[in-house]
C-alpha positions in Angstrom: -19.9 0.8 22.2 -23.3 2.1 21.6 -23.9 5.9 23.6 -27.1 5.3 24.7 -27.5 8.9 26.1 -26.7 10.6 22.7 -29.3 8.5 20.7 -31.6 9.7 23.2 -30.7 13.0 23.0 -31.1 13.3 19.4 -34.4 11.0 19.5 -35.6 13.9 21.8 -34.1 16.9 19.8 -36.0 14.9 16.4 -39.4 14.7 18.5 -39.9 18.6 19.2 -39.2 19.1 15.4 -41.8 20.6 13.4 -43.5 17.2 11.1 -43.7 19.6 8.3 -40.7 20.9 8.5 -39.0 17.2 8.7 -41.3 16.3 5.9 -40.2 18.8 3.6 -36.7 18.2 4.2 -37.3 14.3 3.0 -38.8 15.8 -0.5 -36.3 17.8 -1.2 -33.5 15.6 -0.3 -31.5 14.6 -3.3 -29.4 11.7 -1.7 -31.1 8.5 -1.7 -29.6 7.4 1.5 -30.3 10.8 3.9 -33.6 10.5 2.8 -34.7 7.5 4.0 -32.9 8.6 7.4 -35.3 11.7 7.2 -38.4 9.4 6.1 -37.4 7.2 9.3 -37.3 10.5 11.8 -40.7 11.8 10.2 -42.4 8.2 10.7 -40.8 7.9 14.4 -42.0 11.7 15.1 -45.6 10.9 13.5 -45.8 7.6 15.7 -44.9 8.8 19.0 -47.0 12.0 18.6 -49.9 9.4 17.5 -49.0 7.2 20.7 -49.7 10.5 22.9 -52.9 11.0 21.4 -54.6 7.9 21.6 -53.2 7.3 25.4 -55.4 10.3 25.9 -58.6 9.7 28.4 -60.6 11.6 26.5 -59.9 9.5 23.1 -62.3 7.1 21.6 -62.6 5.0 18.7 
């Protein structure tokens, strides 16, 4: 059974991480399979920080 709340609760933990921080830890990872977890939690942090910028009133394109 999937624990809904916990993959929340880490999704939430990952999104007040620092990008840099989570970016550097995806260079220096040696194991092939950590560090696509890692690229996958930089590119969900990057995306939802984006989302909250462009949602912004005072954004234009």
């Amino acid at each position: 059974m999937i624990d809904n709340k916990k993959i929340q609760s880490i999704l939430k933990e990952v999104d007040s991480m620092d990008l840099d921080n989570l970016r550097k830890a995806f260079i220096n990872e040696k194991n092939s399979n950590k560090q696509e977890i890692l690229n996958a939690l930089y590119t969900y942090v990057l995306d939802e920080r984006q989302k909250k910028v462009i949602n912004q009133k005072e954004f234009v394109m």
